[in-house]
C-alpha positions in Angstrom: 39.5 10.5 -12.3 39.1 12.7 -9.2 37.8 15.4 -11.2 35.0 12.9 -12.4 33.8 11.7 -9.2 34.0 15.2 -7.7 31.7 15.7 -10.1 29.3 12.7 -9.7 29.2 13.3 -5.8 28.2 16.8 -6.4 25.8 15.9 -8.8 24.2 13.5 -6.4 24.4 16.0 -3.8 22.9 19.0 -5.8 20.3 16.4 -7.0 18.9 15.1 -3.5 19.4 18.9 -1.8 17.8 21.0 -4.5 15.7 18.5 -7.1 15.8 20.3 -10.3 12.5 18.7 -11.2 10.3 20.3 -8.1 7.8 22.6 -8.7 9.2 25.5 -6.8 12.9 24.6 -8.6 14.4 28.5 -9.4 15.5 28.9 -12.6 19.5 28.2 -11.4 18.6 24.8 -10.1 16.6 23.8 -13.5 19.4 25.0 -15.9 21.7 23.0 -13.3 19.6 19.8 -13.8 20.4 19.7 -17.1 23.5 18.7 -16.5 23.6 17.1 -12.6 20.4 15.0 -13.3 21.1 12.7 -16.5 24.6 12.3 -14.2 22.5 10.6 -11.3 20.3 9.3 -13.6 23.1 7.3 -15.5 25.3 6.4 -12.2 22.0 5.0 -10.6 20.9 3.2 -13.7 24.7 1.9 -13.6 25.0 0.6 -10.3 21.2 -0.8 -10.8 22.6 -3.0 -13.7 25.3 -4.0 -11.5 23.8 -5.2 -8.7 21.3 -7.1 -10.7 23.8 -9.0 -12.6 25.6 -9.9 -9.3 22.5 -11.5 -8.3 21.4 -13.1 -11.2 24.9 -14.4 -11.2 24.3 -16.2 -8.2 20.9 -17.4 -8.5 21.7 -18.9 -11.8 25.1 -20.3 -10.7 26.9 -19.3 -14.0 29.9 -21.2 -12.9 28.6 -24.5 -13.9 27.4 -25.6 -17.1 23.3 -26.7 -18.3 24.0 -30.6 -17.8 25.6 -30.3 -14.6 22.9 -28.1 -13.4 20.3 -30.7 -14.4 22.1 -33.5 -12.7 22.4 -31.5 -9.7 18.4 -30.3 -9.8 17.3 -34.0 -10.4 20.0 -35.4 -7.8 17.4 -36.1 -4.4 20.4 -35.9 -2.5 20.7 -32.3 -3.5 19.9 -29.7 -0.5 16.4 -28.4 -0.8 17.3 -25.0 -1.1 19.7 -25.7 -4.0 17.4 -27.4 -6.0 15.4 -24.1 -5.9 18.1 -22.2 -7.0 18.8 -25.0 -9.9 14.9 -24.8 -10.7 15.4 -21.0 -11.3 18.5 -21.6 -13.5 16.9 -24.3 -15.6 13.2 -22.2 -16.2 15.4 -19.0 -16.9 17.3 -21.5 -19.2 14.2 -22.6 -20.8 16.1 -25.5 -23.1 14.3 -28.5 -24.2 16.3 -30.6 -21.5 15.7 -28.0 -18.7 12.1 -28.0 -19.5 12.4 -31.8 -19.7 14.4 -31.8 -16.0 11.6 -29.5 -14.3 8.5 -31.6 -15.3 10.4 -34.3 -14.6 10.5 -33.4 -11.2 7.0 -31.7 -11.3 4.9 -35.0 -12.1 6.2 -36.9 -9.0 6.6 -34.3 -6.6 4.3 -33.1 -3.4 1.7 -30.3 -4.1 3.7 -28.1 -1.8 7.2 -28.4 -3.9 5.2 -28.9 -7.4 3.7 -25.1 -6.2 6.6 -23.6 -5.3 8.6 -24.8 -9.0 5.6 -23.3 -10.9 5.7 -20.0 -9.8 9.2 -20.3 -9.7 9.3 -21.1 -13.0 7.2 -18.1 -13.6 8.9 -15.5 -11.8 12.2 -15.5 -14.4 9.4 -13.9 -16.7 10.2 -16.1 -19.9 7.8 -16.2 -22.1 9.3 -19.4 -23.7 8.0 -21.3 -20.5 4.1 -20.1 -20.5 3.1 -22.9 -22.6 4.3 -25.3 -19.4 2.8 -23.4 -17.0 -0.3 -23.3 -18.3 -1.4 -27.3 -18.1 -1.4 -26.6 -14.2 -4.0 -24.3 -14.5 -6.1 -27.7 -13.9 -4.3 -29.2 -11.3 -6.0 -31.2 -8.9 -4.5 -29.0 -5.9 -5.4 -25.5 -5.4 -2.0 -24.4 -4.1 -0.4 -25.5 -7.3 -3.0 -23.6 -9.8 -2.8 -20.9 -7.5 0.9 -21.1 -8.1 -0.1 -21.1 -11.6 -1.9 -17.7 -12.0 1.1 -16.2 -10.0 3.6 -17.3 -12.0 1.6 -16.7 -15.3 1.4 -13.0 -14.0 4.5 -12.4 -13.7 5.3 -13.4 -17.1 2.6 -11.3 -18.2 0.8 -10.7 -22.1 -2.6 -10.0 -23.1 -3.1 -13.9 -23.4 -2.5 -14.2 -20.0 -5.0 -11.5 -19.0 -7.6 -13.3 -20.9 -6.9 -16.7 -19.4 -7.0 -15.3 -15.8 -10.6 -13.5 -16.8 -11.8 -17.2 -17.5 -10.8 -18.3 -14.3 -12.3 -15.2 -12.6 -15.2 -15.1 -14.5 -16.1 -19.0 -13.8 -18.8 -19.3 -11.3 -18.4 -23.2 -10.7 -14.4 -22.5 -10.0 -13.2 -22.4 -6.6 -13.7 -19.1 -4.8 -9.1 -19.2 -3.3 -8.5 -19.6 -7.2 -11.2 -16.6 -8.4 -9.3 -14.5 -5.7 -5.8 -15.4 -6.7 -6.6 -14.4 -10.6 -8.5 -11.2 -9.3 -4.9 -10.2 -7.2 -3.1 -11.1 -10.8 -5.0 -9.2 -12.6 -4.4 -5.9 -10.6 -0.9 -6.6 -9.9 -0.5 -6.9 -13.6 -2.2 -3.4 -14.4 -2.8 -3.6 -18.2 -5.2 -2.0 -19.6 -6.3 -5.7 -20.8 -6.4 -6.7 -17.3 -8.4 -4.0 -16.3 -11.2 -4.3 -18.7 -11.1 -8.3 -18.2 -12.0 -7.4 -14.3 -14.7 -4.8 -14.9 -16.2 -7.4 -17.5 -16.0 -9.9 -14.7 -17.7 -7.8 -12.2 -20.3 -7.2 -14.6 -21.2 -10.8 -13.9 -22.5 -10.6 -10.1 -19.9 -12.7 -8.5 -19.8 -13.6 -4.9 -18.9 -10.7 -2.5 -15.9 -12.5 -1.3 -14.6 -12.5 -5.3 -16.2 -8.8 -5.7 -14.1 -7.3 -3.6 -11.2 -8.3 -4.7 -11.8 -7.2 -8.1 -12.4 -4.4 -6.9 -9.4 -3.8 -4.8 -7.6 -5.1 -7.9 -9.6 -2.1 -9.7 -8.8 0.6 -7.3 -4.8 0.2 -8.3 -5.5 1.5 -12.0 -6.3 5.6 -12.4 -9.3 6.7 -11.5 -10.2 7.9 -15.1 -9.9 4.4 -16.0 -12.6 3.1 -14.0 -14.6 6.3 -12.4 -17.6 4.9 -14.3 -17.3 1.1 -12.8 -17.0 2.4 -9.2 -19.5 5.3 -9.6 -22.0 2.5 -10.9 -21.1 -0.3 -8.5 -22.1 2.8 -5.6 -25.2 3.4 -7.3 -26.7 0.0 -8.0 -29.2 -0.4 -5.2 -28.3 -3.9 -4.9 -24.8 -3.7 -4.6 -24.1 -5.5 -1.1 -23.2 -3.2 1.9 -19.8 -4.5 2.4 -18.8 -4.5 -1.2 -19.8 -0.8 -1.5 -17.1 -0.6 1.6 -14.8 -2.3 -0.1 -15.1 -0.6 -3.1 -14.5 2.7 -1.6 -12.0 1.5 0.5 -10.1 0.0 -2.8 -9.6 3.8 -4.5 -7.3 4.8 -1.3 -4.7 3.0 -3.9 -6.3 4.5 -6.8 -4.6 8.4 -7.7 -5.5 11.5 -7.0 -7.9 12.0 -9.4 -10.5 9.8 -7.0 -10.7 12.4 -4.0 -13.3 14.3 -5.3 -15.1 11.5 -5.6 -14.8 10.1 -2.5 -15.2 13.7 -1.1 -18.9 13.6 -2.6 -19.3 9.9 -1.2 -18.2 11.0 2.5 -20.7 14.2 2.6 -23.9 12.2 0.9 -23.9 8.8 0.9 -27.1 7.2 3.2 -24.4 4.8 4.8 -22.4 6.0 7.6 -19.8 2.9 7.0 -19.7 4.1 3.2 -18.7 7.9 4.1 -16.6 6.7 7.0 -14.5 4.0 4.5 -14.6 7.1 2.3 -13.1 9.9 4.9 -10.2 7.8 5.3 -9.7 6.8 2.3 -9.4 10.0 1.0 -7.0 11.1 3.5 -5.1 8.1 2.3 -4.0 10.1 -1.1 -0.6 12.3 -0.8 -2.7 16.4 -1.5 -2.5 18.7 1.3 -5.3 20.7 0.2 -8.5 19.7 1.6 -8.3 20.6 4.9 -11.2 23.0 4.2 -13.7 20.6 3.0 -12.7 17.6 5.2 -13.5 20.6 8.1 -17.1 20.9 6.5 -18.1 17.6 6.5 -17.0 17.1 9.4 -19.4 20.2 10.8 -22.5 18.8 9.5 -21.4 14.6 9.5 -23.9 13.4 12.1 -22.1 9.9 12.8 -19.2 10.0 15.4 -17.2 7.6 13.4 -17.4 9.3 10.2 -16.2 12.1 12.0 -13.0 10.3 13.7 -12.2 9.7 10.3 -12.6 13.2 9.0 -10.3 14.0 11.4 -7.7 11.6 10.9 -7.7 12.4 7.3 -6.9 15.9 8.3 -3.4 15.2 10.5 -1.7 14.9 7.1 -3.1 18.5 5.7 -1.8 21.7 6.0 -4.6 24.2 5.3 -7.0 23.3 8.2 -9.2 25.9 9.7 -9.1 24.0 12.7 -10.5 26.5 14.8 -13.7 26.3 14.1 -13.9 22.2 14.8 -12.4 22.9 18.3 -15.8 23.5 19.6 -17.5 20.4 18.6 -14.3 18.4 19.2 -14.3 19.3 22.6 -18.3 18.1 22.5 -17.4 14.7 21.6 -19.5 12.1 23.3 -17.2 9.6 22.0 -13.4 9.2 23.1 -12.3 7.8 20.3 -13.5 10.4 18.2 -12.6 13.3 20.8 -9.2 11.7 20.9 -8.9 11.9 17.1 -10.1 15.2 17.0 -7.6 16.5 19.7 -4.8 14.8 17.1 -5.9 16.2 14.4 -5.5 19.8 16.5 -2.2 18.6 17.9 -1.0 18.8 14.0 -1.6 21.8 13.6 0.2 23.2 16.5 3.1 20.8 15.9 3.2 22.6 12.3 3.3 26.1 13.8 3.8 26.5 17.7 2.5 30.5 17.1 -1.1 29.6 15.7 -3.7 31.3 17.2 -4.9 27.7 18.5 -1.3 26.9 20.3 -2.2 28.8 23.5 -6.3 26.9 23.7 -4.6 23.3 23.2 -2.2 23.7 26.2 -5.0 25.0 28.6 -7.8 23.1 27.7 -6.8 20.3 25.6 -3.5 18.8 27.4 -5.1 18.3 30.8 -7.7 16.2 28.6 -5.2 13.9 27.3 -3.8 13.4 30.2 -7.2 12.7 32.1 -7.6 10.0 28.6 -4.4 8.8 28.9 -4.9 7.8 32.6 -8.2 7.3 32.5 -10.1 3.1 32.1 -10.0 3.8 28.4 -8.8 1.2 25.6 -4.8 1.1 25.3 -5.3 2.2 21.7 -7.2 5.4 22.8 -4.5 6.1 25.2 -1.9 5.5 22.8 -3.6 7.9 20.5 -3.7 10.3 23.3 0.0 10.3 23.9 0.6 10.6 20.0 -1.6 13.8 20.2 0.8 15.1 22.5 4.0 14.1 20.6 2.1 16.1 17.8 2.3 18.8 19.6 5.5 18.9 20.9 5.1 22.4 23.2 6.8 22.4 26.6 3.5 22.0 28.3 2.7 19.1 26.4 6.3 17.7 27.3 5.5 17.6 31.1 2.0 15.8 30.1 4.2 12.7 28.6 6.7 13.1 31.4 3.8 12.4 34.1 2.3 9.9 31.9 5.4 7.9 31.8 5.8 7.7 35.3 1.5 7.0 36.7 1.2 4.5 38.1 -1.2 2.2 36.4 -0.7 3.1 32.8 0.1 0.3 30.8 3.6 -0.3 29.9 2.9 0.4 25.6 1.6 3.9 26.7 4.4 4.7 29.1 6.9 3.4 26.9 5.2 5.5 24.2 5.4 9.2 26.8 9.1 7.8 27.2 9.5 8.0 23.4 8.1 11.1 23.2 10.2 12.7 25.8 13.7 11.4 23.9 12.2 12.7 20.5 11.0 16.4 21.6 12.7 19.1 20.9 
């Protein structure tokens, strides 16, 4: 027995030190992870099952029996809270008297509680109990069929994709209820939900509805819907706001959209559109576009397209920083100057010997400080501070130890320096 766990902890160990499935694994840790992984891989899925039951166990209070939990459900006398967890036991149940107890309690009961039963009922994901769901669909109250859609999507089918693209697609329906089964649809990510969404978009719905279809869309993989977003940009009547939103939706998409949203940030005509599309490229988790985030930035003629450009480059690490420095420095704007000077900070932070280290303690620390003390906006000040946290060079150190002590600086910035000054090295 100790022999076994020896080996279990070791294989956990070996697992979470030296991942035999990274990219830069030598061939000693692959050969090892034939071996340590499936262990992890088995002990996790174990203790996964475990846990699960336990709470399944409770929630469905095995200890009693199907007709005592429908006298205690249907019992007003019951505590609230109970009944939910009866509710959950008798839709997981899905019997003919369960069923019979729950809509029992559904036709009489406020919209509130009816709500809360039917996506209840939903989220134990049996498909036995879709055909009772469904009826309130119609219901008079919008938080019930609201309810509805939720707890339809959670069960889940193609079926259910289709009846959530009739809700969608209704243009007499009510707009909270067109949302709801747009949030469904992406949350259920089928590829019948996906194509019931673009086919809904197709149809010119409100920009309220639009958008969330197309946030819904931006959760699938870019190859999936390249060509709806690509035309939706295109269409000259395509609404300002829901070309925002559309390129704001694919900062959930993968990685496939950043060239995409590269090409929208250096050539769309509106400013909002390439600044939506700056950030939400930086959103995505590759470190390799430092260099062309630096070029649009060079030639981006908007100062709030450029803040974004350079927030989207704190998370790179191939940035030719050196040769934004210039034009950084030249920032009209203190927002964007301020973003700029973080987006520097990072790269000094990464390595304190870049050629850029010595130029950011002499020119651009007493700048943050003048910004951080300055009438500015607490979040520009904040972001200030943060920029020299970045850093985290001894020079930059007594710039949050001066900050945290002015007199005048709000107490969120100072408490911010203070932070810094515990977390430097």
């Amino acid at each position: 027995m100790l022999i076994a766990v020896a080996v279990i902890v070791f294989s956990a160990w070996s697992e979470r030190r030296y991942p035999s499935s990274a990219a830069d694994a030598s061939l000693v840790t692959r050969v090892r992870g034939t071996v340590t992984k499936p262990i992890v891989t088995a002990v996790g899925r174990g203790i996964e099952r475990h846990l699960r039951g336990r709470r399944e166990a409770r929630r469905l209070m095995s200890g009693i029996g199907d007709d005592e939990a429908i006298a205690r459900f249907l019992d007003p006398h019951t505590d609230l809270a109970e009944r939910r967890v009866y509710a959950y036991r008798l839709a997981a149940t899905g019997s003919r008297a369960a069923i019979a107890a729950l809509r029992a309690v559904l036709e009489t009961a406020p919209p509130e509680d009816r709500a809360f039963i039917v996506q209840l009922i939903g989220s134990t994901g049996n498909r036995a109990v879709k055909r009772h769901l469904r009826p309130f669909l119609a219901d008079a109250d919008e938080r019930v069929v609201r309810a509805a859609v939720r707890g339809l999507a959670a069960i889940g089918g193609a079926d259910v994709a289709e009846e959530l693209a009739r809700l969608v697609r209704a243009s007499d329906g009510v707009e909270g209820v067109r949302i709801e089964a747009a949030i469904a649809l992406g949350e259920m990510g089928t590829a019948a939900a996906r194509r019931a969404l673009i086919d809904a978009l197709a149809l010119a719905p409100s920009t309220p509805v639009a958008a969330q279809m197309v946030e819904s869309l931006g959760r699938f993989r870019f190859a999936r819907v390249e060509a709806t977003f690509e035309g939706l940009l295109a269409r000259p009547e395509t609404p300002p706001d829901l070309r925002v939103a559309a390129v704001e939706a694919l900062a959930r998409s993968n990685r496939e959209a950043v060239p995409f949203l590269l090409r929208v940030a250096g050539d769309d005509a509106d400013p909002e559109v390439r600044a939506a599309a700056a950030w939400a490229s930086g959103m995505h988790g590759g470190r390799t576009i430092g260099p062309q985030l630096v070029e649009l930035a060079e030639r981006e003629r908007d100062a709030d397209v450029r803040r974004r450009l350079y927030e989207s480059l704190l998370p790179q690490t191939e940035v030719p920083i050196e040769r934004l420095v210039p034009a950084i420095v030249g920032e009209h704007d203190v927002a964007a100057r301020v973003a700029g000077f973080n987006a520097v900070a990072a790269v000094v932070g990464r390595d304190r010997a870049a050629p850029i280290a010595g130029a950011f303690d002499a020119d651009l620390v007493p700048q943050l400080l003048r910004v951080a003390a300055a009438d500015n906006s607490v979040n520009v000040r904040m972001r200030a501070v943060f920029a020299l946290r970045r850093a985290g060079t001894p020079v930059a150190h007594d710039a949050l130890a001066a900050i945290a002590t002015q007199d005048g600086v709000p107490p969120p910035v100072a408490t911010a320096a203070r932070r810094g000054l515990r977390t430097d090295p």
